[in-house]
C-alpha positions as CSV (number, residue, x, y, z in Angstrom):
1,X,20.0,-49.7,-17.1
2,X,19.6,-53.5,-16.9
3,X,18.7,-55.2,-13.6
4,X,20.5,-57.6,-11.1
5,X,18.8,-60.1,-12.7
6,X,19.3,-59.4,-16.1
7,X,23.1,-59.2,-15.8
8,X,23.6,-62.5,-14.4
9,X,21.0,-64.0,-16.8
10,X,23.4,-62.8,-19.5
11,X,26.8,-63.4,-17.6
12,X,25.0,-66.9,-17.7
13,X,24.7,-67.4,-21.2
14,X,28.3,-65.6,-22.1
15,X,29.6,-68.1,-19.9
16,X,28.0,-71.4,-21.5
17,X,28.9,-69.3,-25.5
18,X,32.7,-69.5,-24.0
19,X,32.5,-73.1,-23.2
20,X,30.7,-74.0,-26.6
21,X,33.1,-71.9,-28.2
22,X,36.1,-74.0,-26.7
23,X,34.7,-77.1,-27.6
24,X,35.1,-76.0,-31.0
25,X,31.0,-75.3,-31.3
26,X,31.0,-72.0,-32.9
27,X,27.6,-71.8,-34.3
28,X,25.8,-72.4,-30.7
29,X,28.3,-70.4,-28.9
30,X,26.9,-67.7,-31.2
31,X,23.4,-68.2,-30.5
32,X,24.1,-68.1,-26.3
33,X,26.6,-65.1,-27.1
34,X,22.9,-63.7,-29.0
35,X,20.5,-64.8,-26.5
36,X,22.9,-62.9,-23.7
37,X,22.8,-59.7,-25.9
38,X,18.6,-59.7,-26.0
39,X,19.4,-60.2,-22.3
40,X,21.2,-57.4,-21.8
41,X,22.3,-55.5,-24.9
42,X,24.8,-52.6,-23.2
43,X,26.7,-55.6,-21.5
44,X,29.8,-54.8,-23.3
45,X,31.8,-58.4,-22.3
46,X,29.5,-60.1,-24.2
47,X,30.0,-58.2,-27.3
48,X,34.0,-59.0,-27.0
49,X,32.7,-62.6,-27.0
50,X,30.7,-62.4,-30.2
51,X,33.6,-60.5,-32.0
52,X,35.8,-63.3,-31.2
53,X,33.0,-66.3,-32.5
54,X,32.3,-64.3,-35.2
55,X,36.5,-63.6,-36.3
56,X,36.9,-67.9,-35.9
57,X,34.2,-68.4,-38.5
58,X,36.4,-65.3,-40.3
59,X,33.0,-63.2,-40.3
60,X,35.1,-60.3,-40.2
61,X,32.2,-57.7,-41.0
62,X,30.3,-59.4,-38.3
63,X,33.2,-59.0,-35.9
64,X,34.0,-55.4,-37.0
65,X,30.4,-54.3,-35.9
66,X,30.6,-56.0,-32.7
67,X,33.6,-54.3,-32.3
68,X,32.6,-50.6,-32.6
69,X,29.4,-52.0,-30.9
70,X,31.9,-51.9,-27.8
71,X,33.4,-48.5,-28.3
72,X,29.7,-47.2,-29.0
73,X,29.4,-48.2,-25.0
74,X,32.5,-47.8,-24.1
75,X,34.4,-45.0,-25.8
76,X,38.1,-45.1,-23.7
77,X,38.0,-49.1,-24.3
78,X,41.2,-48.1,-26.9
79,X,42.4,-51.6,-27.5
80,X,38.9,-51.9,-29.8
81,X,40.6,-49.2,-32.0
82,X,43.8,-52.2,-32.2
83,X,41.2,-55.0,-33.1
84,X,39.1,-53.0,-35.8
85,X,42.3,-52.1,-37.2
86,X,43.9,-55.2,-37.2
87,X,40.2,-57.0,-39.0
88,X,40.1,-54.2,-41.6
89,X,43.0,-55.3,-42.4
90,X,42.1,-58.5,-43.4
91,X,38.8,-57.5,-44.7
92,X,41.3,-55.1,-46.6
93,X,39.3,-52.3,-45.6
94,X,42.5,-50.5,-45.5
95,X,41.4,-46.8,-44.9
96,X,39.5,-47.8,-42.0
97,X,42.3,-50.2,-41.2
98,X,44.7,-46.9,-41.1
99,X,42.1,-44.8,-39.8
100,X,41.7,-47.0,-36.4
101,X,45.7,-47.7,-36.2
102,X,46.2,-44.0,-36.0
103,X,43.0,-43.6,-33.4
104,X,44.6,-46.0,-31.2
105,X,48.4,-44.9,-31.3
106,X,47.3,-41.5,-29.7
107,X,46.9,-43.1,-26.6
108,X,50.2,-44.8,-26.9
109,X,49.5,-47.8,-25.2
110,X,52.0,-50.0,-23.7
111,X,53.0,-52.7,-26.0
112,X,55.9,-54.9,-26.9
113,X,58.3,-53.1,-29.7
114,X,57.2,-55.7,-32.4
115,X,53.6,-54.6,-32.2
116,X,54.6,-51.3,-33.2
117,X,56.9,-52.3,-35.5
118,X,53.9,-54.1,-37.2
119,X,51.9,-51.2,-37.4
120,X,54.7,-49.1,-38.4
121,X,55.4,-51.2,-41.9
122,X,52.1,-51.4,-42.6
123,X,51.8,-47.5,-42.4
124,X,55.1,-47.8,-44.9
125,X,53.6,-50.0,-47.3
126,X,50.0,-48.3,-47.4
127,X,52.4,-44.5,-48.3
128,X,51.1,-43.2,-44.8
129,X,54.5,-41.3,-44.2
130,X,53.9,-39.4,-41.2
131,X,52.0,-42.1,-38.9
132,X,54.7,-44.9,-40.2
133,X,57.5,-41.5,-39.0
134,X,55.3,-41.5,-35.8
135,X,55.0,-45.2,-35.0
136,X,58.7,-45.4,-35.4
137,X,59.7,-42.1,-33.2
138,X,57.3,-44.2,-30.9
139,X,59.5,-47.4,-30.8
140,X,62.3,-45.3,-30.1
141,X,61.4,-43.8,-27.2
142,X,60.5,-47.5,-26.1
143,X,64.1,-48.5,-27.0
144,X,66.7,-46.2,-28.3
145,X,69.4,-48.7,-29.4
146,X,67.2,-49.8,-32.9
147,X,69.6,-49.2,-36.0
148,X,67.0,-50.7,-38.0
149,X,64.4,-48.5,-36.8
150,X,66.6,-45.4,-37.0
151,X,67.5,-46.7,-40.9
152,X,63.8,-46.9,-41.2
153,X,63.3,-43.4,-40.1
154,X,66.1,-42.3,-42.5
155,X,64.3,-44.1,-45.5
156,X,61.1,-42.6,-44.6
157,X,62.3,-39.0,-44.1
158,X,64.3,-39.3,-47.3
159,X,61.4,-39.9,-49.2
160,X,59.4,-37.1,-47.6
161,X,62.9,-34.6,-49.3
162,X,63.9,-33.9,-45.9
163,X,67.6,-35.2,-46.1
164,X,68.8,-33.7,-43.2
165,X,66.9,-35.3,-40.9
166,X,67.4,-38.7,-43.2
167,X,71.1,-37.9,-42.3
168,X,71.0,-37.8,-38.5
169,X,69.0,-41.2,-38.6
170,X,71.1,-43.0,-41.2
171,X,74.5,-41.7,-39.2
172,X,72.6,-43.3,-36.2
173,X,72.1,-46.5,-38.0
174,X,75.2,-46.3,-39.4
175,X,77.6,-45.8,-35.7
176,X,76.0,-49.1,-34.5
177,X,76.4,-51.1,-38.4
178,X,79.1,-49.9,-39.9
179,X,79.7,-52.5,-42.6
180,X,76.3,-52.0,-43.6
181,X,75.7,-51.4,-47.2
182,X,72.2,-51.0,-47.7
183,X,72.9,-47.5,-45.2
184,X,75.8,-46.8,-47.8
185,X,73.8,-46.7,-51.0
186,X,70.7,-44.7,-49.1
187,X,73.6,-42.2,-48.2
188,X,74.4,-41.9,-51.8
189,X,70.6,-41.3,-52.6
190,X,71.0,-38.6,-50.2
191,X,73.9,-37.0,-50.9
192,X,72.5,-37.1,-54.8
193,X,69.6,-35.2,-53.5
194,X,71.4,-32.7,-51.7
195,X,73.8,-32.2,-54.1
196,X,76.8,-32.8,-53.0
197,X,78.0,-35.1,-55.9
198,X,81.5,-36.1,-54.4
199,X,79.6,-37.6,-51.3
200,X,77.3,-39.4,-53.5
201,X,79.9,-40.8,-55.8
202,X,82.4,-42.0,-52.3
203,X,79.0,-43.8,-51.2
204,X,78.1,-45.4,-54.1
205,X,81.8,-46.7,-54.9
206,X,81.6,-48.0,-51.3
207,X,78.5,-49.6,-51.8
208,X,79.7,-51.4,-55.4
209,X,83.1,-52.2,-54.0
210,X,80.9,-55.3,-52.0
211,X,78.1,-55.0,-54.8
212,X,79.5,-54.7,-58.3
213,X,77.5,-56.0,-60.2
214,X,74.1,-53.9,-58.7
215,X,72.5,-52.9,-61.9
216,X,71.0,-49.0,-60.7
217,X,73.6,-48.1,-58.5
218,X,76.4,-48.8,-61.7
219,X,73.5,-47.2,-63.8
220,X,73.2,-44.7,-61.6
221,X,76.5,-43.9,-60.6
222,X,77.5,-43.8,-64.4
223,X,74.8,-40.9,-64.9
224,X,76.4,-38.5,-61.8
225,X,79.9,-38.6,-63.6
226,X,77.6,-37.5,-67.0
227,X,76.6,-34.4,-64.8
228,X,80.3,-34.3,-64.2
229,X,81.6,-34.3,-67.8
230,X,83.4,-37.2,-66.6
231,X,82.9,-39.8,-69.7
232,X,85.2,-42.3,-69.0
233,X,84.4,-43.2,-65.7
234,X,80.9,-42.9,-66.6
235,X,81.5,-45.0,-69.8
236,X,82.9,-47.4,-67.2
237,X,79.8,-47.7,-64.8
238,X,77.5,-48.0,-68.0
239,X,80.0,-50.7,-69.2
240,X,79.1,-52.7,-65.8
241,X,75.6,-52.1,-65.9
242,X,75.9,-53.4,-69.5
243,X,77.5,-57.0,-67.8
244,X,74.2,-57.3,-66.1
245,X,71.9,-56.3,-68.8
246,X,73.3,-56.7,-72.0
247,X,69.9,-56.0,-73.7
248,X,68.9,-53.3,-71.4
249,X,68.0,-50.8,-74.4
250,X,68.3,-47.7,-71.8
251,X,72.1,-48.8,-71.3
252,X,72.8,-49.2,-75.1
253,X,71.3,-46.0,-75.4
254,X,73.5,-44.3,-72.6
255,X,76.5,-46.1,-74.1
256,X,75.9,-44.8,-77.6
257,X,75.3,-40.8,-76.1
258,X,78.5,-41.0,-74.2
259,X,80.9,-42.5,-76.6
260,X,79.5,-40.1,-79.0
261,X,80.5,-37.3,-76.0
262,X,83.8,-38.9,-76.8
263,X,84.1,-38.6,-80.3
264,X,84.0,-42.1,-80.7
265,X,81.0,-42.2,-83.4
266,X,81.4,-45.8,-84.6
267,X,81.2,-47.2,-81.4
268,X,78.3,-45.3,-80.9
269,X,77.0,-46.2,-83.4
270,X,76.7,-50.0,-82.5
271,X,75.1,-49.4,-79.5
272,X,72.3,-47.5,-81.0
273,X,72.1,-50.1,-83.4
274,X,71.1,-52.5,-80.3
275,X,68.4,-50.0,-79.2
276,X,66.6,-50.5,-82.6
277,X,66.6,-53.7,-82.6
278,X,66.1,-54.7,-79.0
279,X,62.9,-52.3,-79.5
């Protein structure tokens, strides 16, 4: 246990690191921050101090060390977990990133919405499901009245193939944005997942009545009334698709199969004809 003396010899030399550190001298204020730590190496303040030297020169695996450095002394010192996570990720160390994100949510701390929200799409974008579902269920018992967190949470549960629950959220989202129609065309993924074919279909005509010229959901929409034996309407969708893509050989291809559904083999044949040589 360090002495008396020992602490204020290396409160001492923190102090003058800070100053040299605000003067914009990085490199002494790293030596003081140094000569404070062969002081006193278990004074965890002066640990925080070289993270933060070490993070302006973006030393990030420098700073990282320091940082567990502090959670080696000081294991319930959680907003470390919040730093390392937030340098891993710029030292794209992403599984430890994730791996001290997730450590430090389950203390849920206090901290603004947008914080969370932060962590929450990086969890999306690294395909971490369940802790971006957690962060997000998190945020809403901060502030229930988020109809793009509860969208969010309908996206997220979608993808996981648990539509009911997608449904609850995206009706939630849906109550406070009505004329939103990005929450229309994920209720026709939905409905399409569940099934239920006449739901999908009203969604995704609501959707293309303010988007009609959206290339999957046409494309899309065109291959639901296939299931149906519905060829005209689906020739329709395939027709609009076609407007935006003209050369899209999968199109020409779903042209050709369903005017030859119709009987209407010449026709078809044209549009195969565009496959070929647009491959």
């Amino acid at each position: 246990m360090a002495s008396q003396i020992q602490l204020e010899a290396a409160e001492y030399n923190m102090k003058a690191g800070k100053t040299l550190q605000k003067e914009g001298n990085i490199d002494q204020a790293i030596t003081k921050y140094k000569t404070a730590i062969d002081v006193c190496p278990d004074y965890v303040p002066v640990w925080q101090s070289l993270a933060s030297a070490y993070e302006a020169q973006k030393l990030w695996s420098e700073a990282i060390q320091c940082y567990e450095k502090v959670l080696t002394l000081e294991p319930d010192k959680i907003e470390m977990y919040a730093e390392l996570g937030r340098i891993c990720r710029q030292e794209r160390q992403i599984p430890k990133a994730i791996t001290h994100y997730q450590k430090y949510l389950e203390y849920k701390p206090k901290k603004p919405v947008q914080f969370y929200l932060n962590i929450a799409a990086f969890f999306t974008n690294q395909k971490q499901i369940p802790s971006a579902i957690a962060t997000y269920e998190h945020i809403l018992g901060i502030k229930p009245n988020q109809p793009g967190v509860h969208y969010k949470l309908g996206d997220l549960y979608l993808q996981s193939k648990q539509p009911d629950t997608a449904l609850n959220y995206f009706q939630a989202a849906m109550e406070a944005q009505p004329d939103n129609q990005l929450i229309s065309l994920k209720l026709a993924e939905l409905y399409q997942q569940k099934g239920d074919l006449p739901q999908a279909i009203a969604h995704y005509q609501k959707f293309l009545a303010s988007n009609p010229d959206d290339f999957p959901a046409n494309k899309t929409l065109g291959d639901i009334f296939i299931k149906q034996k519905d060829y005209d309407r689906a020739l329709e969708c395939y027709l609009k698709a076609s407007e935006t893509k003209p050369d899209s050989p999968q199109i020409n291809r779903l042209l050709g199969d369903t005017l030859l559904r119709k009987g209407l083999d010449n026709q078809a044949l044209n549009y195969y004809r565009r496959v070929i040589m647009d491959s």
